[in-house]
N, C-alpha and C positions, 0 to 999 in steps of 0.2 A: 876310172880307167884301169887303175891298177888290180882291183879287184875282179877285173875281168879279162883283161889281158893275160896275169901271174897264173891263175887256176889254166885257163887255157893252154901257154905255154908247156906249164908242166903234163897235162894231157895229149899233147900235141906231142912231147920231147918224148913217151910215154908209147905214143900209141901211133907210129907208121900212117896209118889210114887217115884217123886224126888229120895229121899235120895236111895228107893230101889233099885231105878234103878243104880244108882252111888256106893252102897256097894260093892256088888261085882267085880267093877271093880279097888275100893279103897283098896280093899282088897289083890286081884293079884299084884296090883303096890306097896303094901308094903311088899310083901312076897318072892318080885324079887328080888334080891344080885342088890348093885348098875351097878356094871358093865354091867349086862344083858341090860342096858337098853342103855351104848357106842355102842354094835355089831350093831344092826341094822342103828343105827344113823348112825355109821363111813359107812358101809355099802351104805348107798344110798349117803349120801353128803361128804363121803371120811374123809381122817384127817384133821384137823384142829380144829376150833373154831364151827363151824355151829353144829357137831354133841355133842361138849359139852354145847353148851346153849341149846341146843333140851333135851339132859339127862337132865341135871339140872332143868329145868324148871320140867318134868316131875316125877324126882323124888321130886322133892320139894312141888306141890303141895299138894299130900296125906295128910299129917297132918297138914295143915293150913285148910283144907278143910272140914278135921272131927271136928278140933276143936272149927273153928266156925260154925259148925251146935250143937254142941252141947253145946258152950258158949250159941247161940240163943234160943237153947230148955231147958236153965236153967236159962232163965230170968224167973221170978213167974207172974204167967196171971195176980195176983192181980194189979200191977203194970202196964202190958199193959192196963188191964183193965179202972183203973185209968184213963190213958190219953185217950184211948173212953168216958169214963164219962164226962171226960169236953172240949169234943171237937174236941181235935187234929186232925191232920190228921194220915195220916197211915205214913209218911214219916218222918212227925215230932215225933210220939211216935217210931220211929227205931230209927232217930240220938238224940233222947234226951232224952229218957228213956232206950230203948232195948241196944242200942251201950255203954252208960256209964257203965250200970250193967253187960255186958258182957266181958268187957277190961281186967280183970284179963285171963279168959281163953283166949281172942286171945290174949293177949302180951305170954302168952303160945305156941302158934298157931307159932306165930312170930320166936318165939324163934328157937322153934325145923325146922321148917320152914329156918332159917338161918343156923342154925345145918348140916342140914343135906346137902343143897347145898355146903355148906364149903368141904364136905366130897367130893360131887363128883364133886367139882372143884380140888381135889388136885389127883382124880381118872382120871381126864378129861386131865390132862395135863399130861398123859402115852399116847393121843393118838394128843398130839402134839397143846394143845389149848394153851399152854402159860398162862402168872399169876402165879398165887401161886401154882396150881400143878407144872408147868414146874421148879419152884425152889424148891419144894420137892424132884421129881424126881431127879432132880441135885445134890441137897445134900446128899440124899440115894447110889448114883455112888461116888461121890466122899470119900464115909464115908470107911475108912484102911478095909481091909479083914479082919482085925484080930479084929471089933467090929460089925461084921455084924451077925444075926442069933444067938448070944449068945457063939459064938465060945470063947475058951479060948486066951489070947493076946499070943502072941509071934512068 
């Protein structure tokens, strides 16, 4: 996820049209319920594992993706500035200026990014991925009738 989200971002933080082009479709992919995004997966590659790393990736990368376009759009130009002044390259003022001053918001990036794949791994293992869903689901079958839903015991 990360390897796809982090380039993008920076392209996106980068390049205006980019990001326009990518809004709206970052938009729809955070406004879909997770599960919407198991149907079609299970759908073409059946149950298992393939259609929950396919979800997961997908839902995962939307907010690593916004947030390092917007960690990059809230480095201050003084600072890139800077390293044009004396020299740098373009490559050298990203990893040593742009990427230090942005770390707060992607380790945000990261964060929600871990978040939320956590979420549709344990969403993922309803449609038979195994891990940590399929021991959720487990435990939620095996939990008494009498503490499921809020019911009163007895």
């Amino acid at each position: 996820m990360l390897a796809i989200a982090f380039p993008l971002g920076i392209l996106a933080a980068r390049r205006p049209r980019i990001e326009a082009a990518l809004r709206p479709v970052l938009d729809v992919m955070q406004t879909v319920p997770p599960w919407v995004y198991l149907i079609p997966a299970v759908m073409i590659f059946s149950l298992g594992k393939v259609p929950a790393i396919i979800a997961t990736i997908v839902y995962g990368i939307p907010p690593m993706l916004r947030l390092t376009t917007l960690a990059f759009r809230g480095v201050p130009t003084d600072l890139k500035e800077l390293g044009e002044a004396i020299g740098a390259r373009p490559r050298t003022i990203l990893w040593k200026i742009e990427f230090p001053t942005a770390t707060p918001t992607l380790l945000v990036g990261l964060n929600q990014c871990i978040l939320l794949s956590l979420a549709m791994v344990v969403l993922a293992g309803l449609v038979g991925a195994g891990g940590l869903g399929a021991e959720v689901t487990r435990g939620l079958t095996r939990m008494p009738r009498s503490r499921r839903c809020g019911s009163p015991p007895g």
